[in-house]
C-alpha positions as CSV (number, residue, x, y, z in Angstrom):
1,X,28.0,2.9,-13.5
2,X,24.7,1.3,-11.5
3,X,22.4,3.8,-10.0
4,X,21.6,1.6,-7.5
5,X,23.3,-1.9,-6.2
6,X,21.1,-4.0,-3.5
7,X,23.4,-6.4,-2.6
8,X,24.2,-9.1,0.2
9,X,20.6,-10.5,-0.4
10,X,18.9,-13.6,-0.4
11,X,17.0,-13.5,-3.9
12,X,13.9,-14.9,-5.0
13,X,13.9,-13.7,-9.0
14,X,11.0,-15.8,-9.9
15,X,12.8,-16.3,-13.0
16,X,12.7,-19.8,-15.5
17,X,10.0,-22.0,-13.7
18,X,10.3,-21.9,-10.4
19,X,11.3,-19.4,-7.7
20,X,14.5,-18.8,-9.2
21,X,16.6,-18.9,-5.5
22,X,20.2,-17.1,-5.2
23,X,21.6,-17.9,-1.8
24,X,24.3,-15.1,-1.8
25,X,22.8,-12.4,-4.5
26,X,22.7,-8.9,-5.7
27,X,20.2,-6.7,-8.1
28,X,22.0,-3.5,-10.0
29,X,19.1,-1.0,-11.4
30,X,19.7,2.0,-13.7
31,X,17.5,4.6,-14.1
32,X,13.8,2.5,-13.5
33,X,15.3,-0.9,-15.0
34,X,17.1,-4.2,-13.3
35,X,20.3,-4.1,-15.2
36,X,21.7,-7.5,-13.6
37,X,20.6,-10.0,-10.9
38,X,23.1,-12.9,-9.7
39,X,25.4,-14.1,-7.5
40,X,26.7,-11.1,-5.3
41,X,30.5,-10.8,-6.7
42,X,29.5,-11.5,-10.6
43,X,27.0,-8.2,-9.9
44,X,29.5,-6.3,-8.1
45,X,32.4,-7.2,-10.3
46,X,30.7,-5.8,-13.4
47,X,30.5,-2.1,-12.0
48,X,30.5,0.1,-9.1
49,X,27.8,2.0,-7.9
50,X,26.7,5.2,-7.1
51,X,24.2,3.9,-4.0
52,X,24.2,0.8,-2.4
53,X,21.5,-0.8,0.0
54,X,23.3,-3.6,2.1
55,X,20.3,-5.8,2.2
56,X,21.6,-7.4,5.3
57,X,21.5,-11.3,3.4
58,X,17.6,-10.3,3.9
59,X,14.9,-11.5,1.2
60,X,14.9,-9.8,-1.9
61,X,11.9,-10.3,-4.0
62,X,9.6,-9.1,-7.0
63,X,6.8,-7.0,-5.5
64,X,3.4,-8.9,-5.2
65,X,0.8,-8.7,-8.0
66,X,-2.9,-7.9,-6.6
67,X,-4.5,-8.3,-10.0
68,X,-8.4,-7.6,-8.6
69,X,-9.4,-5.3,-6.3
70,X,-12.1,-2.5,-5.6
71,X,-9.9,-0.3,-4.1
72,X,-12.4,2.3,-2.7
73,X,-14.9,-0.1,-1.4
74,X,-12.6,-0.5,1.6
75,X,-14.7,2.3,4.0
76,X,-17.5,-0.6,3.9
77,X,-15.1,-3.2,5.2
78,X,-16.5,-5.7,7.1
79,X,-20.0,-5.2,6.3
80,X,-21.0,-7.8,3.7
81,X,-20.7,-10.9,4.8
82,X,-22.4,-13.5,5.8
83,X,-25.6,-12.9,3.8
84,X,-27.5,-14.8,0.7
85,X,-27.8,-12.8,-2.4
86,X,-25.0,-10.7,-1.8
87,X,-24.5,-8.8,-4.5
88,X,-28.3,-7.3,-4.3
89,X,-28.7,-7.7,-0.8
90,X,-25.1,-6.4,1.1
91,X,-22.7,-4.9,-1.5
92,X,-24.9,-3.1,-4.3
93,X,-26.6,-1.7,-0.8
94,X,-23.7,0.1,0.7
95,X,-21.5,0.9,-2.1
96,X,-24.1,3.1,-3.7
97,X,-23.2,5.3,-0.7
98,X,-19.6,6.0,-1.5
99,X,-19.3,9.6,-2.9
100,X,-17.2,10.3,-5.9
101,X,-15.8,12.9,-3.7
102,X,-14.4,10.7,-1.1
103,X,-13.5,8.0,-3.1
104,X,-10.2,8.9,-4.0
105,X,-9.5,8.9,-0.1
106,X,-10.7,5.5,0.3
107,X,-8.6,4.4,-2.8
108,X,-5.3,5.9,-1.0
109,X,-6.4,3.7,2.5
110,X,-6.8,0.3,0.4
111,X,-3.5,0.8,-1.3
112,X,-1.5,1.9,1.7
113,X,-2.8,-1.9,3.2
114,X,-1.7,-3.7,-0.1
115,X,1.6,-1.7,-0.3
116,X,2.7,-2.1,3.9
117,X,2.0,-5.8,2.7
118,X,4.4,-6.0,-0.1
119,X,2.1,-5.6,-3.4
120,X,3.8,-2.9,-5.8
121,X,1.2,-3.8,-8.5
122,X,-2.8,-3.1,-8.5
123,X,-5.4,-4.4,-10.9
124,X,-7.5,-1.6,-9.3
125,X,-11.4,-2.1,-10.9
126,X,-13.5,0.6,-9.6
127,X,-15.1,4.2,-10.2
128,X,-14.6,7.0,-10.9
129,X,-11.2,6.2,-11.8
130,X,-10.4,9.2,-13.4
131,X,-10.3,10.7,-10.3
132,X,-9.0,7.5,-7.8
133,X,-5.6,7.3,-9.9
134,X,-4.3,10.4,-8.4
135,X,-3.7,8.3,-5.4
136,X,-2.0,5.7,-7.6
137,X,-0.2,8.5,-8.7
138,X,0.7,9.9,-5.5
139,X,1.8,6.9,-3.8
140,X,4.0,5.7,-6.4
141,X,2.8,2.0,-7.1
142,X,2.1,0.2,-10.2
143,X,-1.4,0.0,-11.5
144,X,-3.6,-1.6,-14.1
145,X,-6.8,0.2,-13.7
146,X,-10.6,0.0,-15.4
147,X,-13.6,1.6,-14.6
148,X,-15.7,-1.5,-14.6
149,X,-19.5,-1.0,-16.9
150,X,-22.3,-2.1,-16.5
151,X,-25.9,-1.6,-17.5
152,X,-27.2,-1.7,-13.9
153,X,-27.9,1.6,-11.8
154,X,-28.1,0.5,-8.4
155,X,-29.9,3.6,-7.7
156,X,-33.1,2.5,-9.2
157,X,-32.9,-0.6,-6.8
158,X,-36.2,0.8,-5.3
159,X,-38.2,1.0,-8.8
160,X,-37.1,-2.3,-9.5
161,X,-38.3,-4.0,-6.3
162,X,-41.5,-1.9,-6.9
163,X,-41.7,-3.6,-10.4
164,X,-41.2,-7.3,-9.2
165,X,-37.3,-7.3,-9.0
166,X,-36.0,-9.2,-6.5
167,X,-32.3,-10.2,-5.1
168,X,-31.1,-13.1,-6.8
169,X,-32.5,-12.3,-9.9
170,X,-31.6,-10.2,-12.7
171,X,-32.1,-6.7,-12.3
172,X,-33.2,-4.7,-15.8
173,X,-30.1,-3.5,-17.5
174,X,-29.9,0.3,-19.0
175,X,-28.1,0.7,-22.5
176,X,-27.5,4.3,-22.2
177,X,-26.1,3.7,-18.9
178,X,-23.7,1.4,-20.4
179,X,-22.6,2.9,-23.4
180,X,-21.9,6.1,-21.3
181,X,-19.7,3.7,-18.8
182,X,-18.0,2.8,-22.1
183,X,-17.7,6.3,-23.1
184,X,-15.7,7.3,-19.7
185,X,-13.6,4.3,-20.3
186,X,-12.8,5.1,-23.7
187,X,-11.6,8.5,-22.1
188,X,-9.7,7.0,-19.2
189,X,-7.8,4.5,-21.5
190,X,-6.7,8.0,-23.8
191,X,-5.7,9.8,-20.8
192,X,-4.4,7.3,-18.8
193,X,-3.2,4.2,-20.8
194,X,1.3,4.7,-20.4
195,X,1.3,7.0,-18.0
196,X,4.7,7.2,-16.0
197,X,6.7,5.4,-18.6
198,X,4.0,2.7,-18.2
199,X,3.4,2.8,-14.6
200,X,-0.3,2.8,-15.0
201,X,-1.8,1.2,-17.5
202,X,-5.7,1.1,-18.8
203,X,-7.4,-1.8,-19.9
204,X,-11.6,-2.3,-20.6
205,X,-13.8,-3.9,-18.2
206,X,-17.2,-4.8,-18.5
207,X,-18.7,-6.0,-15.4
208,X,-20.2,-9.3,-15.9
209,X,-22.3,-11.3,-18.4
210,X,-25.5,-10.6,-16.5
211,X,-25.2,-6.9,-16.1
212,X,-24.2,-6.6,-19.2
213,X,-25.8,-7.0,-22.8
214,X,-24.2,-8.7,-26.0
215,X,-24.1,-5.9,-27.7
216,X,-22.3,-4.1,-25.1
217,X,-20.2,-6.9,-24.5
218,X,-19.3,-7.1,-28.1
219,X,-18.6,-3.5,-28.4
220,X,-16.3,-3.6,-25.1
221,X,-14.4,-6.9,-26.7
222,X,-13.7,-4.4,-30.3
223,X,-12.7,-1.5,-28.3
224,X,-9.9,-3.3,-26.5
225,X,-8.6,-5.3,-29.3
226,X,-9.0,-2.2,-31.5
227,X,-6.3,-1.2,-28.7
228,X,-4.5,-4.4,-28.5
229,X,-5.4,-4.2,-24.6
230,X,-8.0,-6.6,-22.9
231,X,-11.1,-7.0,-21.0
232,X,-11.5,-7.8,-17.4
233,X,-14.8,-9.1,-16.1
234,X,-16.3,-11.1,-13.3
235,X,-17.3,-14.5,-14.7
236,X,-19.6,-17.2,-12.7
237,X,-19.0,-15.5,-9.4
238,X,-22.1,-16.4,-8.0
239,X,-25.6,-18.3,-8.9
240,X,-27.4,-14.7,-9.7
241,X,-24.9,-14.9,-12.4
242,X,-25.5,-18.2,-14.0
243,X,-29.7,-18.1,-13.5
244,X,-29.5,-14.5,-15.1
245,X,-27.8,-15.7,-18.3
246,X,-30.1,-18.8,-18.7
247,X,-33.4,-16.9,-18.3
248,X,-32.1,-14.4,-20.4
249,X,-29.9,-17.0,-23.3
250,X,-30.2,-20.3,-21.8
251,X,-26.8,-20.6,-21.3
252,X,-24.4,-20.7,-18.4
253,X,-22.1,-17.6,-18.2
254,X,-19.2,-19.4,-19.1
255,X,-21.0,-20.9,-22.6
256,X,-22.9,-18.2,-23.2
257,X,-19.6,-16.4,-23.2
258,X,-17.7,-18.7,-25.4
259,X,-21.1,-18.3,-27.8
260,X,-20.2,-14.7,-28.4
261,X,-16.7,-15.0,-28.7
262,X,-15.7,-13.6,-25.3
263,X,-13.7,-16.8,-23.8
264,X,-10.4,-15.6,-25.6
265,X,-6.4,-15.3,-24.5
266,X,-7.8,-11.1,-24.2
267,X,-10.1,-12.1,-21.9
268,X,-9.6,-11.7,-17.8
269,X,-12.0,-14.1,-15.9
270,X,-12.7,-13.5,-11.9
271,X,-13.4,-15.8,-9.9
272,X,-15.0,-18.4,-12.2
273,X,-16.0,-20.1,-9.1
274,X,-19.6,-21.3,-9.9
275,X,-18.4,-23.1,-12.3
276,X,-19.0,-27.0,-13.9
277,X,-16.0,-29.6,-14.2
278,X,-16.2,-28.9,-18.2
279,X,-16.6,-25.3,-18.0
280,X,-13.4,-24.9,-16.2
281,X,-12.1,-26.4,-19.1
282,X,-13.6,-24.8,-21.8
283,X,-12.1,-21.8,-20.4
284,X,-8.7,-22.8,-20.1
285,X,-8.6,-24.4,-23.5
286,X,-9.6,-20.7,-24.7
287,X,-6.4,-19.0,-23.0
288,X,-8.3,-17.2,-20.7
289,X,-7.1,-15.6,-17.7
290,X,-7.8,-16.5,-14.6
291,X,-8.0,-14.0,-11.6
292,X,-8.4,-15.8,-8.0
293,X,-9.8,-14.3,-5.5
294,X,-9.5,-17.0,-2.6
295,X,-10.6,-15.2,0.6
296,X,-13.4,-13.2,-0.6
297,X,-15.1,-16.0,-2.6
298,X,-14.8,-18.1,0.4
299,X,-16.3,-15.8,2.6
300,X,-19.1,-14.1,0.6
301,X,-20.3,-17.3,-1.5
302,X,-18.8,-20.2,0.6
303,X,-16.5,-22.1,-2.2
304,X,-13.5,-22.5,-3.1
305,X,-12.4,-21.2,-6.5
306,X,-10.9,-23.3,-8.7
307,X,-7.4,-22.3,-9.2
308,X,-5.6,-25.2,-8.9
309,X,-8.0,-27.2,-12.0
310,X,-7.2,-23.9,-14.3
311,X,-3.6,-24.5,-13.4
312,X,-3.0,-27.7,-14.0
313,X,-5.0,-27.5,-17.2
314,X,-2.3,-25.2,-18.3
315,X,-4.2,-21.8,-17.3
316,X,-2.6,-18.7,-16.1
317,X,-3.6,-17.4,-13.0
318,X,-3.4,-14.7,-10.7
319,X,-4.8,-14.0,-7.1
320,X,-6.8,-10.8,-6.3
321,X,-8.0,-9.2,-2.9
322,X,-11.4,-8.5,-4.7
323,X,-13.0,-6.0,-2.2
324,X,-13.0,-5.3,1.9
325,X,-17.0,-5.4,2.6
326,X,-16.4,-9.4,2.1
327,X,-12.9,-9.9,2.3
328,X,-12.1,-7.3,4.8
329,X,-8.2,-7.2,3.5
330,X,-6.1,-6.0,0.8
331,X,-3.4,-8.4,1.4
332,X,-1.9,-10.9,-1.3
333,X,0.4,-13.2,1.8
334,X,-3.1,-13.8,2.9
335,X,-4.3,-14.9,-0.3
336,X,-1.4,-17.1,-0.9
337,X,-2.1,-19.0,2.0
338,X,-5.8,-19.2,1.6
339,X,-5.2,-20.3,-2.0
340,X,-3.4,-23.0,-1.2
341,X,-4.8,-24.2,2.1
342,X,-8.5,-24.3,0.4
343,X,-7.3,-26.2,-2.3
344,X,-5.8,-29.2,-0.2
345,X,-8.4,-29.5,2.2
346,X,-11.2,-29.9,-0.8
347,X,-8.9,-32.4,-2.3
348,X,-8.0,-34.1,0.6
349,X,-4.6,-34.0,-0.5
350,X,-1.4,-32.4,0.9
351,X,0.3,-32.5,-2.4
352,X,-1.7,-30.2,-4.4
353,X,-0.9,-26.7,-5.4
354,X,2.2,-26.3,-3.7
355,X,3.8,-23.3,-2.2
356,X,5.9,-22.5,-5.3
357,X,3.2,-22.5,-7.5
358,X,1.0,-20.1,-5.6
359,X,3.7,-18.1,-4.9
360,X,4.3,-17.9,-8.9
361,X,0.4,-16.7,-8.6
362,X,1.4,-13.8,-6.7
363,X,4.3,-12.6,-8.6
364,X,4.8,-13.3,-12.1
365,X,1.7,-15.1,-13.0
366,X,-0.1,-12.5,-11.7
367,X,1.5,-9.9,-13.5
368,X,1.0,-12.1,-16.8
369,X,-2.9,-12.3,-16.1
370,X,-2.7,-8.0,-16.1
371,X,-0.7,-8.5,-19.0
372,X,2.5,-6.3,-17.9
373,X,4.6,-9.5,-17.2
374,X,7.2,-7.4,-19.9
375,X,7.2,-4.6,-17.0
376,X,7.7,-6.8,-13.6
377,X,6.5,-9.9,-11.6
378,X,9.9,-11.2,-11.5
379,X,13.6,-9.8,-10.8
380,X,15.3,-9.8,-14.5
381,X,17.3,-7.2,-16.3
382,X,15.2,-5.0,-18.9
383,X,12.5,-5.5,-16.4
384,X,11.2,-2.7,-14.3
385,X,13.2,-2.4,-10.6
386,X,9.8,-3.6,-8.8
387,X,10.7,-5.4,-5.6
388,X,10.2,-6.1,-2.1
389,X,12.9,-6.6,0.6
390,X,11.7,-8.9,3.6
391,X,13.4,-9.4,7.0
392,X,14.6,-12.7,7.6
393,X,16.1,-12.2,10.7
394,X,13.1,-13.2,12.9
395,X,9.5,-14.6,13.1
396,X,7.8,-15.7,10.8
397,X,10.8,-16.4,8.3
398,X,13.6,-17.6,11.0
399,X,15.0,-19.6,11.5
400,X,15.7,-19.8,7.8
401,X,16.9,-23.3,6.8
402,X,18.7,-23.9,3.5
403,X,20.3,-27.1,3.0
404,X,19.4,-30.0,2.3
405,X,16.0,-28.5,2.2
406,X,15.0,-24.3,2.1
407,X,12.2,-23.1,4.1
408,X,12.4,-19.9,2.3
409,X,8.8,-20.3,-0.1
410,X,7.0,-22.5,2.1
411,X,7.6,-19.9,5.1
412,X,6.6,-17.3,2.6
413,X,3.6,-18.9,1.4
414,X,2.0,-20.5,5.2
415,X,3.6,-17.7,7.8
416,X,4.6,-15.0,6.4
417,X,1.4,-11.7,6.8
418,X,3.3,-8.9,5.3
419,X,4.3,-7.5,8.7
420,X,7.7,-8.6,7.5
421,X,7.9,-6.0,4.6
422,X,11.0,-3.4,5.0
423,X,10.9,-2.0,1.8
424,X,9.2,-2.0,-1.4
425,X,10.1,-0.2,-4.6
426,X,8.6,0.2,-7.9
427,X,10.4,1.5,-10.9
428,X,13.4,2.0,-8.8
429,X,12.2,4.5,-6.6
430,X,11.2,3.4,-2.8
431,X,7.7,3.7,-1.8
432,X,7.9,2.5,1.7
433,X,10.7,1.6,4.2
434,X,11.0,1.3,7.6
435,X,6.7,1.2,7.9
436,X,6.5,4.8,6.6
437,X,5.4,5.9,3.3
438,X,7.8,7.6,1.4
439,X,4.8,9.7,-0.9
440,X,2.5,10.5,1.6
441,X,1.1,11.4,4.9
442,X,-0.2,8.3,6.9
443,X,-1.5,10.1,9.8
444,X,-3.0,12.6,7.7
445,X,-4.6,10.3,5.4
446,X,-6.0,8.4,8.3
447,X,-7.5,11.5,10.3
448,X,-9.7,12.1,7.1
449,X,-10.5,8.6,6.9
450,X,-12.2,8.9,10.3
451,X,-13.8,12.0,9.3
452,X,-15.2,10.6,6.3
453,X,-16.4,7.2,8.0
454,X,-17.9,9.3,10.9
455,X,-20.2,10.4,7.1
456,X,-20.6,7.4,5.3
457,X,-21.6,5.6,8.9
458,X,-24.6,8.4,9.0
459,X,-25.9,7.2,5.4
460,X,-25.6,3.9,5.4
461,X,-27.6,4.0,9.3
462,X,-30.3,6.0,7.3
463,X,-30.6,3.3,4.5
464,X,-33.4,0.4,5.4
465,X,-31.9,-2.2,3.4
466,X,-28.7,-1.8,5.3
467,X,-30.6,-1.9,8.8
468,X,-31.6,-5.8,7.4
469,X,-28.3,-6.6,6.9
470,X,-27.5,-10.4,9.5
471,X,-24.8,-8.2,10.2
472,X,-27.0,-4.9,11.5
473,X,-29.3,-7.4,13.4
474,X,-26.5,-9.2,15.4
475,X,-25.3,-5.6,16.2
476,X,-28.8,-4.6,17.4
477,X,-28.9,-8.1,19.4
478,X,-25.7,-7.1,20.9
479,X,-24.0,-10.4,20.2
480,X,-21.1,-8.3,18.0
């Protein structure tokens, strides 16, 4: 007997190659796993049930795969943008007031967003993770989660500038700071890695080629094969990156990279957005993964990643909310769109990365980039029951058109902002219906946030770098 039949449901499964529609469908879960998805009377005729959800013929879907974000970044949102150097001159700046104390609290906020908006799985890369996954935990959701290392101690930001260091540049990297950043990862990856029947899983993340050294690199790289997990890292986000690596190598980031042996199939790329025609595909022709972040790339460096060159060189890729000081959103609909608006208008072509494809991104691509495409990113049985039921009843989706052509993906892809969402689920438990959260306390959760942003507002307003931020000085001017 099922555990649990959705039925009378429009289905995307995201199954075989494209978005795998069933106009008249049903999903049967037992225990955490899809047992059978079809057509709604081959489903039902195979076994009763001991719940049913009547879907209502709305949009049944796998939940959306966020596969890079900073989750606890999100009490800066806003702030960063619009600003040169922006790594040493916004972010580095105002993250280095988040408390390990509040963090977790901030975490909880940023997946609340991405969960309202239909994402069940988080590549959640930021510290101290240890203690941020007991909101993972608590909310229910699945997560793929790294510390992120690096060999920089944005604390000593003062010393440096005081020794010659400016933004842009490479700032002095700290190999017992690293290797004690590989240490906690080591740790989280023991204590974490299968938790939940594999709800959270723990993967190795060096933070990029310039804040990192080889050796540190290298040692990351043997950790996580030693493992059989992966590394996640940013790669050519910005031109700090790629001057760095050719004072320090004379290489690029993306050949220096290749050089050591990084630019493998184990290997998680973000962004790779500052990036040469023939380093795009070096990287594909190494099976590298590539994790888009659309929105906040645009914003923060002005560019449009290249996604759709990765993809049709045969890459895989999956799209990422990245962080809130630039992006100011945890929200993959938003990426979709983004994704594949940016990449027509710099082609000056229509045709390009269609809405299917992008939509792939954001389901079962993504989830093959965070390597748990065994677990979920598309509605199968032996997967795990992760899925999102949207209303089709009204705006944006309606009036739903099916024959001879379906509005379904496009509407998903160009109109639809999450506010749709009625449900999500994740391992066959819900996690949110009806706008509530079925794990936690919204209004409590927010009343601390405003507590705690009441606090950080009082450091950051204390800091002098902030007070330069274009953003601090259009607030002084009164023109925001």
């Amino acid at each position: 007997m099922y555990d649990l039949l959705i039925t009378n449901a429009t289905l995307l499964t995201m199954a075989g190659d494209g978005a795998g529609y069933i106009e008249d469908g049903a999903v049967a879960v037992e225990g955490s796993k899809i047992v059978a998805v079809g057509p709604r009377e081959e489903v039902e005729g195979n076994d009763r049930a001991r719940q049913t959800i009547d879907a209502g013929g709305n949009l049944i879907m796998p939940g959306l795969v966020d596969v890079h974000m900073h989750s606890a970044s999100v009490i800066a949102r806003g702030l960063a943008q619009e600003v040169a150097t922006w790594m040493g001159s916004a972010y580095g700046p105002l993250v280095r007031h988040i408390r390990d104390e509040d963090a977790p609290l901030y975490t909880m906020v940023a997946l609340m967003e991405g969960i309202a908006n239909g994402t069940t799985t988080f590549g959640d890369y930021d510290a101290p993770m240890n203690e941020l996954l007991a909101s993972h935990v608590a909310l229910g959701n699945r997560a793929v989660v790294c510390q992120g290392t690096t060999e920089i101690n944005w604390a000593d930001r003062e010393q440096w500038i005081e020794q010659g260091w400016r933004p842009g540049t490479a700032p002095p990297l700290n190999r017992a700071y690293g290797e004690a950043g590989l240490a906690a990862e080591i740790a989280l990856y023991d204590r974490w890695h299968g938790y939940d029947n594999d709800r959270i899983r723990v993967i190795f993340a060096p933070v990029a080629a310039d804040m990192t050294s080889e050796e540190l690199l290298l040692e990351f790289q043997r950790v996580a094969r030693a493992r059989n997990s992966s590394i996640h890292l940013h790669v050519a986000q910005d031109p700090r990156e790629n001057n760095a690596m050719v004072e320090r190598s004379g290489l690029r980031a993306i050949p220096y990279l290749d050089s050591i042996g990084l630019l493998a199939p184990d290997t998680i790329a973000v962004h790779m957005c500052m990036t040469t025609d023939d380093e795009i595909e070096l990287a594909a022709s190494r099976n590298v993964r590539m994790a888009c972040c659309t929105n906040s790339i645009g914003i923060i460096d002005g560019v449009v990643p290249p996604a759709r060159r990765f993809r049709e060189l045969g890459g895989v890729v999956g799209l990422g909310s990245d962080q809130a000081p630039g992006n100011n959103s945890h929200n993959i609909f938003a990426e979709m769109r983004a994704t594949a608006m940016f990449a027509k208008i710099k082609a000056d072509d229509p045709t390009v990365l269609p809405a299917w494809q992008v939509l792939r991104m954001a389901t079962i691509d993504g989830a093959r980039v965070l390597g748990v495409d065994d677990l979920t990113g598309s509605l199968e049985a032996g997967k795990e029951a992760d899925l999102i039921m949207i209303d089709l009843q009204g705006p944006p989706m309606a009036p739903v058109i099916r024959h001879p052509a379906r509005n379904l993906v496009a509407n998903l892809v160009y109109a639809q902002t999450g506010s749709g969402v009625l449900m999500s689920m994740v391992a066959g438990k819900v996690i949110y219906e009806d706008r509530r959260f079925t794990n936690v306390d919204k209004t409590a959760v927010l009343h601390q946030l405003a507590a705690a942003a009441g606090e950080f507002e009082a450091a950051i307003s204390a800091d002098p770098v902030v007070a330069d931020l274009p953003i601090a000085q259009l607030t002084r001017s009164g023109l925001i």
